[in-house]
N, C-alpha and C positions, 0 to 999 in steps of 0.2 A: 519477942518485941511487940510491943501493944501501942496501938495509938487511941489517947483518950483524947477527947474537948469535953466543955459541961456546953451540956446539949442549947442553955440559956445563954450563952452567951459569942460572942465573934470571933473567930477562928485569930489566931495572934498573929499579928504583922512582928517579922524580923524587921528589925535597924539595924544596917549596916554603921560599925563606927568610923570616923570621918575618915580620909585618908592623910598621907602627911601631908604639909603645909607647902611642898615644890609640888605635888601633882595637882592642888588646887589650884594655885598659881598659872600651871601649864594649861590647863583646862579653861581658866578664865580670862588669861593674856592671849593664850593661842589657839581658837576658835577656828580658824583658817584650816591650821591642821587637822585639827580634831574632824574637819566637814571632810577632808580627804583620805586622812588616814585607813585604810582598809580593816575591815570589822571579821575576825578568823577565829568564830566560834569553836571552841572544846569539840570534836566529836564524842558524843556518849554513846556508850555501846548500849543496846536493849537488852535490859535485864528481866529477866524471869521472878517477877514478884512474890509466886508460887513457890518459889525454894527456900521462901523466907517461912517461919514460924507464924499460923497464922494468927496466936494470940486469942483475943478474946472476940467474940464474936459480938459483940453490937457496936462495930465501929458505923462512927458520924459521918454516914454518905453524904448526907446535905452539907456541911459544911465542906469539905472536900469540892463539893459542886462547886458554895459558894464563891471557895477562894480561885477554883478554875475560870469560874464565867466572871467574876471581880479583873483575872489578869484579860480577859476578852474584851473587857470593857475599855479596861486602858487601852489596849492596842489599837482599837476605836478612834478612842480620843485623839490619841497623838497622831493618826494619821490627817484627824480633821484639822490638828492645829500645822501640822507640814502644808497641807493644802490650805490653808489661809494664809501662810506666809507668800505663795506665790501671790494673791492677790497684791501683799505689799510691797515685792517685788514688783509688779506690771504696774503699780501707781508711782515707783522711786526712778525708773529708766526712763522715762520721757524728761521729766525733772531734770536728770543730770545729761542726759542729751540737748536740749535747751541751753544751760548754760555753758557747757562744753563750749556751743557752737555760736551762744552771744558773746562768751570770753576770747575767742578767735577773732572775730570780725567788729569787735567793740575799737575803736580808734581811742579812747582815751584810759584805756587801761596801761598802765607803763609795762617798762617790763618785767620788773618783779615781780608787783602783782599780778601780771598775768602769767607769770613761774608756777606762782605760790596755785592761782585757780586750778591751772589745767592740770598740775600735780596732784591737787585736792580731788578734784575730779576723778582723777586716773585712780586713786585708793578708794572712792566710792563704789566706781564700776567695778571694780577687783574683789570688792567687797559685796557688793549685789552680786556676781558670775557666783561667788563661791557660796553664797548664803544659797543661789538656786541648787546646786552642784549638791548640797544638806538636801534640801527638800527634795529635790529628785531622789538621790539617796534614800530619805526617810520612806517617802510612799513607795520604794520601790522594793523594800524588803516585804516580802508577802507568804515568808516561811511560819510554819507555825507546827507545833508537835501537838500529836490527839493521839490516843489511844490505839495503837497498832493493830494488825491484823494476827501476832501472836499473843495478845492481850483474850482474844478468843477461841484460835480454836492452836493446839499441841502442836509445834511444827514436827516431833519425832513422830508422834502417834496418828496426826493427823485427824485427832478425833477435836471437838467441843471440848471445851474444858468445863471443868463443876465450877458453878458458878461463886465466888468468895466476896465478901464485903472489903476483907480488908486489902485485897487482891484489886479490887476495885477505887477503895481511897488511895491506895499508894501510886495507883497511876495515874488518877486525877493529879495528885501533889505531884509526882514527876514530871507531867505536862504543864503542870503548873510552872513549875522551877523553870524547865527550859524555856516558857516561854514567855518570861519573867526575863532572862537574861537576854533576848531580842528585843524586849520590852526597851531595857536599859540602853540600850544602843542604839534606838529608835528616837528615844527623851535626848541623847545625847547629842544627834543629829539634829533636831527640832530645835534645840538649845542652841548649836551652833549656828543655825539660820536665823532664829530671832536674835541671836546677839549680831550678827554681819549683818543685817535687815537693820538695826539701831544703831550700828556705829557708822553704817553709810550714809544714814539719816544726818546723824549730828555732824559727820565730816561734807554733808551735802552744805547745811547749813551755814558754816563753817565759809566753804568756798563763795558762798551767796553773797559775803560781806561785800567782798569789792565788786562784784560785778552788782551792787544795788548803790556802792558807794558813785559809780561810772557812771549809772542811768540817774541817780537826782542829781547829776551836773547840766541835764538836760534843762535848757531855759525854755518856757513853756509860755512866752509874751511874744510879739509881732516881732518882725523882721526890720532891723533899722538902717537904711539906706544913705549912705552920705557921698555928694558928689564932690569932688575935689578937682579944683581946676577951673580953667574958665569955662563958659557955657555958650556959644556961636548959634544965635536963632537968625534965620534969613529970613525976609518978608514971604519968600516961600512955602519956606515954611508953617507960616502963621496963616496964609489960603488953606494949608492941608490940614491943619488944627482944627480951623474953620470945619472945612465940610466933614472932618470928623466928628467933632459935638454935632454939627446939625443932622447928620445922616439918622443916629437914633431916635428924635425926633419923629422924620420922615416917615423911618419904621413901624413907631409906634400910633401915629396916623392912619398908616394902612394896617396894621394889624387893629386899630378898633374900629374903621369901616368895615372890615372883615367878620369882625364880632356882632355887630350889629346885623351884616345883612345875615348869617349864620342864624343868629337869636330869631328875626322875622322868620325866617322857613324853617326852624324850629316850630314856631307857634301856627305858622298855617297845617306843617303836618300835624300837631297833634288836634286841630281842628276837624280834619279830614278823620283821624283815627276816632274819635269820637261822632264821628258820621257814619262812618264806618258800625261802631258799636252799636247804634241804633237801628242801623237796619237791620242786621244780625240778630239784636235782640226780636223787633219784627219779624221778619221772619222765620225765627222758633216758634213763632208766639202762633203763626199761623199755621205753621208744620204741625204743633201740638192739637191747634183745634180741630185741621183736619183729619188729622188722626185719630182722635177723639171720636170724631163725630162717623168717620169709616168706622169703627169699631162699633158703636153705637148701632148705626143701620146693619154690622151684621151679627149682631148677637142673636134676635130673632131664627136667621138664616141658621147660625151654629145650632142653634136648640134645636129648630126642625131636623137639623141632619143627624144630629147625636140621637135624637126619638127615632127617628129610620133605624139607625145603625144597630139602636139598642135593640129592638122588636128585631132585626134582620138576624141579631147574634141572640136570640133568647135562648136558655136553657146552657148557655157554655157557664162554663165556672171562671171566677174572677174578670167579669165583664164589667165596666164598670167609667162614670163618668167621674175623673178629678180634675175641677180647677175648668177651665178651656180646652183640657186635652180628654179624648175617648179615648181608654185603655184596654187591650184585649189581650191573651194569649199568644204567643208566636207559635204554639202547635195547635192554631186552629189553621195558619197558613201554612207552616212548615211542619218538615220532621227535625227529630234531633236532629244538632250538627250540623244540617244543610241551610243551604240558601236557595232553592230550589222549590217552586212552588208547589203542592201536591194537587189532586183533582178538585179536592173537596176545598181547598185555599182558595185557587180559582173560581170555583163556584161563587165564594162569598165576593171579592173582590170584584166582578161585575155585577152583581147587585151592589156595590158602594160603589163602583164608578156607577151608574144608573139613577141611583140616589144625588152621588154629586151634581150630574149633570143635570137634571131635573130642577133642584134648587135653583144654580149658578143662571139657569135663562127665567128667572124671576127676580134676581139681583139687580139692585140699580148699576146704571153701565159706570159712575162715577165709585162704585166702591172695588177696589184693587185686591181681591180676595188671593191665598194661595193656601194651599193643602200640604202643609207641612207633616211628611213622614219619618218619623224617630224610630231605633232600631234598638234594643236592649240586649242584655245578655242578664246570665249570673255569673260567680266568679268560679265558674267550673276550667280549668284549661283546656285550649283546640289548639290542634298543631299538627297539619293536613299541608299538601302542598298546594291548597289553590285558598286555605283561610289560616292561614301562618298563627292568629291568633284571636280573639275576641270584636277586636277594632273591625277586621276584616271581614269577620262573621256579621255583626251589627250592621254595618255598611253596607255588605251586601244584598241582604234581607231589604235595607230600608228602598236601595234602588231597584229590586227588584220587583219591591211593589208598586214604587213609580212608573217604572216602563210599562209595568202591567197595565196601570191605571191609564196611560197616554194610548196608549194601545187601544183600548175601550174610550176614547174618544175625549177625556180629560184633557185640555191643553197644557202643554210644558209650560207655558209662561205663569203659572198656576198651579204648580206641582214643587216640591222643595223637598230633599230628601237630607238627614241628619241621623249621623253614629255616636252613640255614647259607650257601647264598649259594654261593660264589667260596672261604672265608677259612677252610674246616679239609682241606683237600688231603692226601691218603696221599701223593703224588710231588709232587716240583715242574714245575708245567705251563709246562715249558721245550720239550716235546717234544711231537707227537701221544700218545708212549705214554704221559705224563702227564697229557696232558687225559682222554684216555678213561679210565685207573683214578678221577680224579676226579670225572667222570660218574657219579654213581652214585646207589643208593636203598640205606638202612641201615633194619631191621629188628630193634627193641633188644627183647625181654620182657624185663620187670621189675616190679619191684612199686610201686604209688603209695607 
């Protein structure tokens, strides 16, 4: 037995010819069933394809594939089109809950037509239940035939089998076949739900006549009151008329004395709020100038002490003045890792406290000077128990040259100590020469 296709053209779709004229009938009146009815596939035994003759050797694996992954395809589809039916389910059960429940409590439905509703109703719902009852159904089938595990290797020999082309199409087409005939019972299910899904629709529709006929009976003009009989007013009555009309009046008397004195203390506060804004504006105005002007008086002061510092550190590497801030080395005070000052740290540290103090009794008493010390890192990791990390390292260092510096006669009120961690780097510590410029201890004067 040989299986030929011409290699140009699309493997042939079988049509099935129609069936008789009572089983299309059954199929297309009775839907319901069809959603319920139990689906009791053929078992096929696994056949050994190798027993067959293998014929000629260049059979058409690609198409073989094609019409395998073609029935993949479908099974795809139709599970997508199951799953969109529930959407039109979840949008058809409020719908016929609504009217259910307006055709109940509606007082001018009689009572046939409200027979005929809540019957109507009752076939929709029955008809949504079994159309979902399909789609569960349909997405719920998830069998599928592939290529067995004696397709490869001999269950008697237990060895590999020699690999065969036509060995190999005939079981594409066989998992094709079967799973083809899943296919068809899947369509069938999906079929059943969008027909129960459209006929609960149209029998929704249907029931909507008279419960729309009941609601435009609704008169939608004012309420018309007619009294009958005679009407008995006593002069009493007519004092309590009286101070009825006049009372709102009254009210509305004091509610616009009310309004007025309101609107006046309205406008005196926003008087005051705009008094308010100029003083405020004022005194920024002067905050800034005297700020200004402290900075001013001690820039002088900063340059002398930066020329100390500079000449006190000569000959270190990467000493260096940026901006307002003097920047040096953390291992001219420290060792790695530590926060701990070494001899040679201390030595420098009171020649800069020596230096500051020396400036500071030359400063006018009106400029508010403080020595701001910043602590750096790189982003190398520490994880010690008395510096858990980088922040703690930074920190340490930066007070620890404060307390040094008060120590040597600096005052606190004049001293400021600041951590940045790892997170304001001059280079990026992509290199050693990046970590060590970021290594470092900054020295800002400036004023509080």
């Amino acid at each position: 037995m040989t299986l030929e296709l011409a290699p140009d053209q699309p493997p042939p779709v079988c049509k099935s010819s129609p069936g008789p004229v009572w089983k299309t009938f059954y199929k297309v009146a009775w839907p319901a069933i069809d959603a319920l009815r139990p689906f009791a596939p053929k078992s096929n035994e696994k056949r050994d394809f190798m027993e067959v003759g293998t014929g000629k050797s260049d059979v058409p694996i690609e198409q073989c594939q094609w019409i395998f992954d073609k029935v993949e395809a479908r099974r795809e589809q139709l599970e997508r089109k199951a799953q969109s039916n529930f959407a039109v389910i979840a949008f058809l059960t409020p719908l016929v809950s609504s009217i259910f429940v307006f055709g109940l409590r509606e007082p001018a439905l009689n009572g046939l037509a409200r027979s005929i509703t809540q019957f109507l109703l009752v076939v929709a719902a029955t008809m949504l239940v079994l159309g979902f009852i399909a789609s569960v159904r349909a997405v719920a089938i998830k069998a599928r035939v592939t290529l067995f595990l004696d397709a490869v290797i001999d269950p008697e020999t237990n060895l590999f089998r020699k690999y065969s082309k036509i060995f190999h199409a005939r079981g594409l087409l066989h998992c094709a076949s079967e799973n083809t005939t899943l296919n068809d019972h899947i369509a069938q299910l999906v079929k059943c739900a969008h027909a129960l899904a459209a006929g609960s629709l149209i029998v929704l529709a249907v029931a909507a006549i008279p419960a729309g006929i009941a609601f435009s009976q609704y008169s939608g003009g004012p309420t018309k009151t007619t009294i009958v009989g005679p009407v008995h007013i006593s002069p009493d009555s007519f004092k309590d008329l009286r101070s009825d009309v006049a009372t709102p009046s009254e009210n509305t008397s004091i509610q616009a004395a009310a309004l007025t004195r309101l609107d006046a203390a309205l406008r005196d506060k926003e008087v005051q709020i705009r008094a308010q804004q100029a003083t405020i504006a004022e005194l920024e105005k002067r905050l800034s100038q005297s700020t200004n002007k402290s900075a001013d008086e001690l820039s002088p002061y900063r340059s002398e002490f930066f020329a100390a510092l500079s000449n006190l550190l000569l000959g270190h590497k990467d000493v260096r003045v940026i901006g307002d801030r003097f920047v040096f080395p953390s291992e001219i005070l420290f060792s790695s890792g530590s926060a701990l000052l070494d001899t040679y740290g201390e030595r420098q540290l009171e020649h800069i406290a020596h230096q500051l103090i020396d400036i500071s009794t030359r400063m006018p008493k009106d400029v508010h000077w403080v020595l701001q010390v910043e602590g750096h890192t790189d982003n190398r990791p520490i994880n010690t128990m008395s510096l858990p990390s980088n922040w703690e390292l930074s920190s340490a260092r930066a007070i620890t040259v404060v307390k040094f510096l008060n120590r040597h006669g600096v005052p606190n009120d004049h001293l400021v100590a600041a951590s940045y961690g790892e997170f304001q780097p001059l280079l990026p510590n992509e290199d050693s020469v990046g970590q060590s410029r970021n290594r470092r201890i900054e020295l800002k004067l400036t004023t509080r």
